[in-house]
N, C-alpha and C positions, 0 to 999 in steps of 0.2 A: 535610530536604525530601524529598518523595515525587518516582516518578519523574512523576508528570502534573505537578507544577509544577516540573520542571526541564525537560518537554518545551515548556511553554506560554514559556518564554525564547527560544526559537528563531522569530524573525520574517522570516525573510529569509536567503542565504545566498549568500555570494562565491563557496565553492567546493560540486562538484557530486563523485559519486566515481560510478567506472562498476562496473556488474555484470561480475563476469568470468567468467559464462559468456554474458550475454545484453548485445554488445556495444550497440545501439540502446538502451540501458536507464542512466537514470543517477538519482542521488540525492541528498538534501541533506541539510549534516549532521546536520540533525535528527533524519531519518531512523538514519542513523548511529548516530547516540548511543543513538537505541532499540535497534537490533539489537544493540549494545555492552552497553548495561545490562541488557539483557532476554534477554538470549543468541540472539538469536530473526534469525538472519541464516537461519536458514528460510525466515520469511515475506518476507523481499525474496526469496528463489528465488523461492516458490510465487508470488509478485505478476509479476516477470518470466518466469516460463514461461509466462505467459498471453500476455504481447507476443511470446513466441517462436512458442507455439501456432497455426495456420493457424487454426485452428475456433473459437478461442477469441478472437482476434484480428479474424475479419472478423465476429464480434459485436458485438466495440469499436467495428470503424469502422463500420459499418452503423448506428448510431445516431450521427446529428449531434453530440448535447450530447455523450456517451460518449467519442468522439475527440477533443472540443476538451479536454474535461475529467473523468476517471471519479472515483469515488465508490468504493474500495475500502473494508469494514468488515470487520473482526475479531469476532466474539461467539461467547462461550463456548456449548458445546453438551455439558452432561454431561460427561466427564471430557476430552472434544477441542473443537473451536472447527468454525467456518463461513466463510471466506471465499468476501465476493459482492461482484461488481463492479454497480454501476447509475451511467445518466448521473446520476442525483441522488433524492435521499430517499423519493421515491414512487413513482419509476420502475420498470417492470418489470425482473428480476435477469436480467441478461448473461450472466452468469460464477459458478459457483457451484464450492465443493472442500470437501468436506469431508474436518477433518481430525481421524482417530481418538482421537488422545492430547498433548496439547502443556502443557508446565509454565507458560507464557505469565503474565505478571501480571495476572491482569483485575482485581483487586482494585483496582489503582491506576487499570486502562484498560479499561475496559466503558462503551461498544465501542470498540476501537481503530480509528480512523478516519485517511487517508490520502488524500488527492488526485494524480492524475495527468495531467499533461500536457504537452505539448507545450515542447521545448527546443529551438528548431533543428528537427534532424531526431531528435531521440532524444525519449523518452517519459521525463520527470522527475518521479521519486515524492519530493512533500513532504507535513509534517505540515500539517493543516489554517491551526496558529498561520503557517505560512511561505508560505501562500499569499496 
């Protein structure tokens, strides 16, 4: 099995696990399992330092759809990648980082795609399968 259809298993999720640096910030183990298999517990930093970020942050909520629900994507860019946050598909980009060098698999996940919202009072990154 590749990891995209081991990710597309994950529909839903009991338990949640929090960022330990960015305590408003939690995830599902979908997400998990990607930063597990993928090594890639970077891109949950780099996706929670944006909810940490002031600047980065009142871009989120300053767009209605963005706050209820963001649109994070991963795409390779030459030997590093691009993450950009938008309320949704055609949206104008939020939140943009680029990042110089990352081993990331796109082979299996181009684009690596993410949703974020609303848990309580915390902002809950799942795969789009567990939304």
């Amino acid at each position: 099995m590749s990891l995209a259809s081991d990710l597309r298993q994950f529909t839903g999720s009991d338990t949640v696990y929090r960022h330990a640096l960015v305590p408003n910030f939690v995830y599902t183990e979908g997400v998990k399992y990607l930063a597990k298999e993928a090594e890639a517990y970077w891109l949950l930093d780099a996706i929670a330092s944006h909810y940490f970020d002031k600047k980065s942050l009142r871009k989120i909520e300053a767009d209605e759809a963005a706050n209820a629900l963001a649109i994070w994507t991963l795409t390779r860019d030459g030997e590093g990648a691009v993450l950009q946050c938008k309320a949704d598909t055609y949206c104008p980009i939020l939140v943009e980082q680029r990042i110089a060098y990352t081993d990331f698999p796109f082979t299996e996940l181009s684009p690596c795609k993410f949703y974020c919202g609303w848990y309580g009072e915390k902002r809950l990154l799942m795969l789009p399968s567990e939304y």
